[in-house]
N, CA, C and O atoms as a GROMACS GRO file, in nm:
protein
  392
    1UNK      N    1   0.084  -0.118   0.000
    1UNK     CA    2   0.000   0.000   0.000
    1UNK      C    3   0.089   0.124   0.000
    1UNK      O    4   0.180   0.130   0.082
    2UNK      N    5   0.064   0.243  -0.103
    2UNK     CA    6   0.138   0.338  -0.082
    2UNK      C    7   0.120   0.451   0.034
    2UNK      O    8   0.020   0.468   0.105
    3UNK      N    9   0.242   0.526   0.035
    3UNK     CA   10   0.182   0.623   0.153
    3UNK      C   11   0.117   0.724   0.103
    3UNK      O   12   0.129   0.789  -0.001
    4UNK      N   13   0.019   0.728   0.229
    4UNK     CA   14  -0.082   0.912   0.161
    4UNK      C   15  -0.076   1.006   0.287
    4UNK      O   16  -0.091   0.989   0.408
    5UNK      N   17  -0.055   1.090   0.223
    5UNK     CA   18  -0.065   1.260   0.320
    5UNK      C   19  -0.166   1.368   0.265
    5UNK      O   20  -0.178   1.400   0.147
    6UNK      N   21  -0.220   1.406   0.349
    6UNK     CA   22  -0.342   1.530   0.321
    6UNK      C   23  -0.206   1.637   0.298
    6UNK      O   24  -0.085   1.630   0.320
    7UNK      N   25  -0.288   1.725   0.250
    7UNK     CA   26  -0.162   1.878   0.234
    7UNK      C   27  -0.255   1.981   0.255
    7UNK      O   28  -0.308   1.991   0.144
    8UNK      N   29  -0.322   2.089   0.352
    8UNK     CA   30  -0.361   2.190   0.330
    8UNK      C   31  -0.268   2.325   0.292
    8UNK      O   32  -0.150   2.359   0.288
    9UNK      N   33  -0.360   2.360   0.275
    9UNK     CA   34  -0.332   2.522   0.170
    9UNK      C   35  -0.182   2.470   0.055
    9UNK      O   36  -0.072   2.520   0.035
   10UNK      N   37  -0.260   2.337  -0.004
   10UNK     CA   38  -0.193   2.327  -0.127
   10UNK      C   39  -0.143   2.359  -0.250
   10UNK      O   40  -0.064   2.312  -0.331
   11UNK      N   41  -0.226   2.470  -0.235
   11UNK     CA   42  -0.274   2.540  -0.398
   11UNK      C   43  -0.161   2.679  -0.437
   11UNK      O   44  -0.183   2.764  -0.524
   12UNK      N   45  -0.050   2.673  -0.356
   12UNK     CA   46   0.059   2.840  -0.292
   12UNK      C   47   0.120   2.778  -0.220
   12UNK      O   48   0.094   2.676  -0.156
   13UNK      N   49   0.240   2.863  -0.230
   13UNK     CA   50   0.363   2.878  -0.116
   13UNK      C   51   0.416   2.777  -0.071
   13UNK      O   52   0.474   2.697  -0.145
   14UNK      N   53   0.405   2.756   0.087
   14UNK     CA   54   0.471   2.593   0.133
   14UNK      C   55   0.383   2.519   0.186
   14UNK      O   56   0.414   2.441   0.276
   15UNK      N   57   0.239   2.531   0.133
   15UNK     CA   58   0.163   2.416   0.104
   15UNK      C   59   0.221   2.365   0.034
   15UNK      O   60   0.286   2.266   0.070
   16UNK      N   61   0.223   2.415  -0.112
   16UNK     CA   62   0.237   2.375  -0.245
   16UNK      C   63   0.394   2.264  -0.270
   16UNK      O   64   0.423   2.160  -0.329
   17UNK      N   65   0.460   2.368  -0.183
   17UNK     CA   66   0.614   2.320  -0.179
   17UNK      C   67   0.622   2.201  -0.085
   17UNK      O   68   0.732   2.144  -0.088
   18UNK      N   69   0.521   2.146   0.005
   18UNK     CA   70   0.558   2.072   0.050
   18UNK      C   71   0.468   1.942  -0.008
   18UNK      O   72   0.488   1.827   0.031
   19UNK      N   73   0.344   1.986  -0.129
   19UNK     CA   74   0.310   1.886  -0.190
   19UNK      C   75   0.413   1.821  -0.316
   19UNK      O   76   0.411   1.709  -0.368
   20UNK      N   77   0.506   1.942  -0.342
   20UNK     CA   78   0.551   1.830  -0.437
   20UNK      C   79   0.662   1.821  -0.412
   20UNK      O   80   0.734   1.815  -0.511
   21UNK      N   81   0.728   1.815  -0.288
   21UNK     CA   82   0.811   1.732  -0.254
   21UNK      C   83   0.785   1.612  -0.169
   21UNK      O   84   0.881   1.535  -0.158
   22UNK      N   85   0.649   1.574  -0.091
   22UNK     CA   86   0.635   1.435  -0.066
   22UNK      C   87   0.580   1.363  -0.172
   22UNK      O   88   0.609   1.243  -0.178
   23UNK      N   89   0.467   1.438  -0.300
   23UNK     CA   90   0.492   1.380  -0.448
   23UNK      C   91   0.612   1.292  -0.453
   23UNK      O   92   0.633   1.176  -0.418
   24UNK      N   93   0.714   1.425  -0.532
   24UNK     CA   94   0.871   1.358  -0.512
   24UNK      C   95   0.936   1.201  -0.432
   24UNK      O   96   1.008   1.109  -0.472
   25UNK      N   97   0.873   1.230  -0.317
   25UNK     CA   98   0.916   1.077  -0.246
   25UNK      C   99   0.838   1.013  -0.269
   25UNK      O  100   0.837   0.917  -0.192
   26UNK      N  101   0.730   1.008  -0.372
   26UNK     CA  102   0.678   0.882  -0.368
   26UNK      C  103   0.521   0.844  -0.286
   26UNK      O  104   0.466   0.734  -0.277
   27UNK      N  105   0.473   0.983  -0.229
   27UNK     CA  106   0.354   0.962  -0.172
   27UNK      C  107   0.229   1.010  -0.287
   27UNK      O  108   0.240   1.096  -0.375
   28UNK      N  109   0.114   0.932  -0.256
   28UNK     CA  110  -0.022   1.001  -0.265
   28UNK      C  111  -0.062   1.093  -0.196
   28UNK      O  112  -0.040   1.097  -0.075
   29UNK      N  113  -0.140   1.196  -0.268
   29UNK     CA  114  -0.191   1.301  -0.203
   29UNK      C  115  -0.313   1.350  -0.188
   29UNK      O  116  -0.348   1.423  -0.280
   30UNK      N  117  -0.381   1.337  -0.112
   30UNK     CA  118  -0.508   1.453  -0.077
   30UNK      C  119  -0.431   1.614  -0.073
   30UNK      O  120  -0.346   1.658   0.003
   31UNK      N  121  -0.509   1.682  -0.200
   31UNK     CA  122  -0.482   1.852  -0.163
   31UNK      C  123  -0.571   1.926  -0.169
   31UNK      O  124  -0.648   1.971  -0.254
   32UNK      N  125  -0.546   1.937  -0.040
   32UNK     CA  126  -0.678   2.085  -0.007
   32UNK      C  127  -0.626   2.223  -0.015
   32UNK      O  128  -0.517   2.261   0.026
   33UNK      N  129  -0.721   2.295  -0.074
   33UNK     CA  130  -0.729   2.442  -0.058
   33UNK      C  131  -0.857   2.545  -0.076
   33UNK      O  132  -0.967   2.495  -0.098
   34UNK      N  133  -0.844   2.681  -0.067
   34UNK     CA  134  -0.934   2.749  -0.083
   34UNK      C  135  -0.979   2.735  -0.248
   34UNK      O  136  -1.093   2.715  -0.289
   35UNK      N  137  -0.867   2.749  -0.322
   35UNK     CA  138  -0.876   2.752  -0.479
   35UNK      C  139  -0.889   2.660  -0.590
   35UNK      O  140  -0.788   2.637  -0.657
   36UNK      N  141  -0.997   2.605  -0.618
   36UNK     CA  142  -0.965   2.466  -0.659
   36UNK      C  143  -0.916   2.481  -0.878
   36UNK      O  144  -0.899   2.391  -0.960
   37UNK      N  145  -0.913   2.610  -0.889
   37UNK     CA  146  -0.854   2.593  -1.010
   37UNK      C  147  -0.681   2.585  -0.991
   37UNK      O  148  -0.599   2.552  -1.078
   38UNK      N  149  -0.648   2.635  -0.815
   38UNK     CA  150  -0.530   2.642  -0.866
   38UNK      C  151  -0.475   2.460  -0.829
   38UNK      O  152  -0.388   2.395  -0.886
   39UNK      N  153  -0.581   2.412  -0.695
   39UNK     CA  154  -0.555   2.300  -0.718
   39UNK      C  155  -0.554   2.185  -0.818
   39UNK      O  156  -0.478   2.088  -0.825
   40UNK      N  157  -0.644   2.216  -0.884
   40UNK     CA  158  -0.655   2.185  -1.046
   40UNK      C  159  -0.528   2.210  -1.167
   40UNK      O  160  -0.499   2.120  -1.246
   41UNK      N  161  -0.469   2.323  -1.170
   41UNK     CA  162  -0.301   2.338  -1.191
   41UNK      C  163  -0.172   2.213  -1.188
   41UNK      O  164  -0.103   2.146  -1.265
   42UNK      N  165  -0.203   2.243  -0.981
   42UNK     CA  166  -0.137   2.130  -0.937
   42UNK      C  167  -0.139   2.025  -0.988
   42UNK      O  168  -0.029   1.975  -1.011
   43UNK      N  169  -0.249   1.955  -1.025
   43UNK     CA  170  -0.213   1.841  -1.082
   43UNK      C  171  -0.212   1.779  -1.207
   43UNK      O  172  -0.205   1.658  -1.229
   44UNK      N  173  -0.221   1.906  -1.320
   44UNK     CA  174  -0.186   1.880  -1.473
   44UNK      C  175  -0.074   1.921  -1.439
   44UNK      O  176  -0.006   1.840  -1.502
   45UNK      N  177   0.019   2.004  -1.373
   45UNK     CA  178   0.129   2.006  -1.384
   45UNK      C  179   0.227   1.917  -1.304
   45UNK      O  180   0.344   1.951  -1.284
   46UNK      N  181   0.169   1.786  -1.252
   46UNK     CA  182   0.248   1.650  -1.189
   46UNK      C  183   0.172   1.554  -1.268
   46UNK      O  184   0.111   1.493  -1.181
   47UNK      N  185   0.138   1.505  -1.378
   47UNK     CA  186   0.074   1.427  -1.382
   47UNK      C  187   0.137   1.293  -1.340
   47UNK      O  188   0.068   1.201  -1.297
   48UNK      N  189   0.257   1.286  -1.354
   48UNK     CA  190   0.331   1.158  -1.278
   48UNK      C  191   0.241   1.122  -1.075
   48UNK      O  192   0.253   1.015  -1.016
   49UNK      N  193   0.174   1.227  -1.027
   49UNK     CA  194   0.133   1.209  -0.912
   49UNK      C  195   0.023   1.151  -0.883
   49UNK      O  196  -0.060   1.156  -0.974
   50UNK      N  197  -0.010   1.094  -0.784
   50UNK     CA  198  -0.114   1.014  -0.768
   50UNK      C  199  -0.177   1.104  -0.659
   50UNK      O  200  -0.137   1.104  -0.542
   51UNK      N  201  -0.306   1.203  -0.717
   51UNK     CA  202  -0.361   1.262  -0.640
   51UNK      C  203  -0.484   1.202  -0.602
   51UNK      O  204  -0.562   1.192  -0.696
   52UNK      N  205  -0.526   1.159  -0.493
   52UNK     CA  206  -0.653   1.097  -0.456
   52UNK      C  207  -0.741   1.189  -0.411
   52UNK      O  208  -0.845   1.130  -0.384
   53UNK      N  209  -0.750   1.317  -0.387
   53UNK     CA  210  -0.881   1.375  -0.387
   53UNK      C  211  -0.777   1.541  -0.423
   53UNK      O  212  -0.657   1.568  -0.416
   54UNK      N  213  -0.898   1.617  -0.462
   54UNK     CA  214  -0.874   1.745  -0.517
   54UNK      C  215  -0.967   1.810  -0.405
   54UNK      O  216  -1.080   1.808  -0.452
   55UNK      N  217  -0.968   1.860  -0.294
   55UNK     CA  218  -1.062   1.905  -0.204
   55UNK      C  219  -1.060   2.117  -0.160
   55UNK      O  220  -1.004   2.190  -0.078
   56UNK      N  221  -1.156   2.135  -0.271
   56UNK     CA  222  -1.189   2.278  -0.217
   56UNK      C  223  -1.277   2.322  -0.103
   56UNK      O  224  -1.398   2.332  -0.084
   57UNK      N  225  -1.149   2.348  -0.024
   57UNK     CA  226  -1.237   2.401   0.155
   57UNK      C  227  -1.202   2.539   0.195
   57UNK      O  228  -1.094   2.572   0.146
   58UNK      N  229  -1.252   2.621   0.260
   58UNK     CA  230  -1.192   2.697   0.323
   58UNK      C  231  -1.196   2.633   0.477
   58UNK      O  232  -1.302   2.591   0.523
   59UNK      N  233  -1.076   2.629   0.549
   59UNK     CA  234  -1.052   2.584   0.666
   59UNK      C  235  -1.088   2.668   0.774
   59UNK      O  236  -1.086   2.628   0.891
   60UNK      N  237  -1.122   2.788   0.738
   60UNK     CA  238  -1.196   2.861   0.848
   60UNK      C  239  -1.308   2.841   0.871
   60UNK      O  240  -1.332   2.880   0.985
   61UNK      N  241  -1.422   2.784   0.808
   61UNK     CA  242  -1.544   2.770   0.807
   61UNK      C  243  -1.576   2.570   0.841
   61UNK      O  244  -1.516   2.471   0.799
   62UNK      N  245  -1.723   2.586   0.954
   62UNK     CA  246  -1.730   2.459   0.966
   62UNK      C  247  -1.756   2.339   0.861
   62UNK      O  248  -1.733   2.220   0.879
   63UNK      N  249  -1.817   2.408   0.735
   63UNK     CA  250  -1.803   2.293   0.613
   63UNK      C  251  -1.703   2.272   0.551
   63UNK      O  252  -1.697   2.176   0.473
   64UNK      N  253  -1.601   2.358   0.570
   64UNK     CA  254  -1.442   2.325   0.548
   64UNK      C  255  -1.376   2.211   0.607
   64UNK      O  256  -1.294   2.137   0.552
   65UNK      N  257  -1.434   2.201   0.756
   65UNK     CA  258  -1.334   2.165   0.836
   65UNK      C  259  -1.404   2.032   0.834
   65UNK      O  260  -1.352   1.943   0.901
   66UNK      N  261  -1.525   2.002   0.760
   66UNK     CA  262  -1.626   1.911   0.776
   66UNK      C  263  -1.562   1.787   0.681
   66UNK      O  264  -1.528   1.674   0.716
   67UNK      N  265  -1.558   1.854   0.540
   67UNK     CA  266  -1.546   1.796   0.464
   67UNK      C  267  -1.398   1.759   0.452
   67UNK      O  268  -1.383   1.690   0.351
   68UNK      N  269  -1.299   1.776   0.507
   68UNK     CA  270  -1.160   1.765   0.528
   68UNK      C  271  -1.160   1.658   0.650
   68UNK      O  272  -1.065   1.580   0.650
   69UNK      N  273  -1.244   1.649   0.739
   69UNK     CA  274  -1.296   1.580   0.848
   69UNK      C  275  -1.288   1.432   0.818
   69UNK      O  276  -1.213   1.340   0.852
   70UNK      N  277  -1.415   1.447   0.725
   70UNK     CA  278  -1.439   1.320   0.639
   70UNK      C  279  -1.348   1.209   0.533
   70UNK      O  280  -1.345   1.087   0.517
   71UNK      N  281  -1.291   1.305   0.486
   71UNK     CA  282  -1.181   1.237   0.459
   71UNK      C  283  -1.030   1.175   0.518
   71UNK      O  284  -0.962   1.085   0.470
   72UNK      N  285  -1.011   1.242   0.612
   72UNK     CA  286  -0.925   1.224   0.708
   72UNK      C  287  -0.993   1.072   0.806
   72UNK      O  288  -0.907   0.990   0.837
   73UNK      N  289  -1.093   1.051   0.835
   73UNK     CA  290  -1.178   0.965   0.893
   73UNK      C  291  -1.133   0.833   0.790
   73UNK      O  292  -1.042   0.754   0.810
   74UNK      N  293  -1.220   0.837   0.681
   74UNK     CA  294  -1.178   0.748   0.562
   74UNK      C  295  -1.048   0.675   0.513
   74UNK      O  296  -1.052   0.565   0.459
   75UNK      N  297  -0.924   0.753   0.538
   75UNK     CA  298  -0.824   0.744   0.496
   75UNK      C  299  -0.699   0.706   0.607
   75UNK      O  300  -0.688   0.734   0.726
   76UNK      N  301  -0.638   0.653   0.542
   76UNK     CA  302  -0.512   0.552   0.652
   76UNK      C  303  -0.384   0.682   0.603
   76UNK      O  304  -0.314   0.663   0.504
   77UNK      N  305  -0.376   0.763   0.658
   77UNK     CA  306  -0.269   0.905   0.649
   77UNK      C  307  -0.143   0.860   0.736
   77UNK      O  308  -0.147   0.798   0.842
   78UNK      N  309  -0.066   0.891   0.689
   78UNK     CA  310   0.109   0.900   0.739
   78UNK      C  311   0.078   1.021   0.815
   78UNK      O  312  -0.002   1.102   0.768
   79UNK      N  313   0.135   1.041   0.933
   79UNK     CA  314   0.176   1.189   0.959
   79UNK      C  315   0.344   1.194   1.012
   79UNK      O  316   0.387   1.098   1.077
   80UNK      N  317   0.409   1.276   0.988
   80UNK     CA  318   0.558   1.274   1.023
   80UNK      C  319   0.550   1.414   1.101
   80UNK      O  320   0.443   1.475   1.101
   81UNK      N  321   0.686   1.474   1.181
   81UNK     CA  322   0.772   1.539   1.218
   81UNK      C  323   0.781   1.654   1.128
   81UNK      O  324   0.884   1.650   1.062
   82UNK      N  325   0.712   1.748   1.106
   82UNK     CA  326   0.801   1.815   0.942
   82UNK      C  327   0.915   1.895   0.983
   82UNK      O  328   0.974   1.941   0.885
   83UNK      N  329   0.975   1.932   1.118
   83UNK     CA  330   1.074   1.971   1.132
   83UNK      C  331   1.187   1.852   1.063
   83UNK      O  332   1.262   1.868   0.966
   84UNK      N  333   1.167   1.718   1.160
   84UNK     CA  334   1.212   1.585   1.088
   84UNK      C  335   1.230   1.551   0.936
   84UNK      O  336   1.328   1.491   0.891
   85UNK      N  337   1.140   1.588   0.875
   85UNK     CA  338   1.099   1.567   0.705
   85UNK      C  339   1.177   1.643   0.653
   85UNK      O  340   1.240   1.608   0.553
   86UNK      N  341   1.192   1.763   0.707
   86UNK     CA  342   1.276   1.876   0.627
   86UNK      C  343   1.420   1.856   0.651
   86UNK      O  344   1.491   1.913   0.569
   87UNK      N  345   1.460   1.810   0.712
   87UNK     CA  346   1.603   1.829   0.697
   87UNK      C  347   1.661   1.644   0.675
   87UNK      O  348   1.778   1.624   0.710
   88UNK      N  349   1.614   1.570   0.643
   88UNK     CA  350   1.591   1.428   0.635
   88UNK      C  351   1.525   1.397   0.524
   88UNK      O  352   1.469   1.468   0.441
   89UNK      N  353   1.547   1.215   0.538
   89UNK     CA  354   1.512   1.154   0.419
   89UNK      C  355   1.382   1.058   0.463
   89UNK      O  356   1.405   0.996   0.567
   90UNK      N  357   1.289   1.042   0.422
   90UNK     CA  358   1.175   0.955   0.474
   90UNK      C  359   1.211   0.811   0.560
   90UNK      O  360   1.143   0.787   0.659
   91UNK      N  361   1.298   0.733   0.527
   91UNK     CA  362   1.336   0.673   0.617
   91UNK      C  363   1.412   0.657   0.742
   91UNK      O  364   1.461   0.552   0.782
   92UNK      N  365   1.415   0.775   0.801
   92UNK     CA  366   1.460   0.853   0.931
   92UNK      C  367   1.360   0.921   1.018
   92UNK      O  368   1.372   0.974   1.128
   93UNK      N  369   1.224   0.900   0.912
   93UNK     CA  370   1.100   0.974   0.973
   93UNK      C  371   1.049   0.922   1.129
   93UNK      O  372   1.034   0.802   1.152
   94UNK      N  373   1.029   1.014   1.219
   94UNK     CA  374   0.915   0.933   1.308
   94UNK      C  375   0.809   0.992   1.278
   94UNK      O  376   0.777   1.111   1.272
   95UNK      N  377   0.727   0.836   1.247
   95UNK     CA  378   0.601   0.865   1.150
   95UNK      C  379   0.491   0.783   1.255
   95UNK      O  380   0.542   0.742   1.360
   96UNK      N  381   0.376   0.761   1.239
   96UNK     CA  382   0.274   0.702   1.319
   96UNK      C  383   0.152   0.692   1.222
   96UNK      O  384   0.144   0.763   1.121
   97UNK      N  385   0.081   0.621   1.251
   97UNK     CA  386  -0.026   0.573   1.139
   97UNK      C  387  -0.185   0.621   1.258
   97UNK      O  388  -0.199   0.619   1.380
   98UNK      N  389  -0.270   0.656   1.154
   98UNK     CA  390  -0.400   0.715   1.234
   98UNK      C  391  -0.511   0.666   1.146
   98UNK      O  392  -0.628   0.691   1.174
   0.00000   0.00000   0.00000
């Protein structure tokens, strides 16, 4: 089974930067953001990535946090260290399964 990580505020900055560098290693991704054309971007421009959901939320609002909820519930997610992640290689991670 491969690994999957949610990414909020995917769609900019170091959301974005940190979706396509666990891309890069080899993960699936849930990416959420406010913008879903730009999340839509994101992933004609990886098509090598295995994006499993495209999720437009705003995370301030309770149907944001609802529908990000739900999927997180559904889904067997990696979570790591990202201080750890960032200066390291995935197999150095302390990671935990939820």
């Amino acid at each position: 089974m491969s690994r999957l990580a949610l990414l909020t505020g995917a769609s900019s900055g170091i959301g974005r930067a940190f979706a396509e560098r666990l891309a890069a290693d080899g993960y699936d991704l849930v990416i959420v953001g406010r913008r879903r054309e730009r999340l839509e971007e994101f992933v004609a421009a990886h098509p090598e990535v295995a994006v499993r959901a495209v999720v437009a939320a705003d995370l301030s609002t309770d149907e944001g946090i609802d529908s990000v909820s739900q999927i997180c519930a559904s889904a067997s997610l990696t979570t790591c260290r990202w201080r750890n992640y960032l200066r390291t290689r995935p197999e150095s991670w302390s990671t935990s399964r939820f």
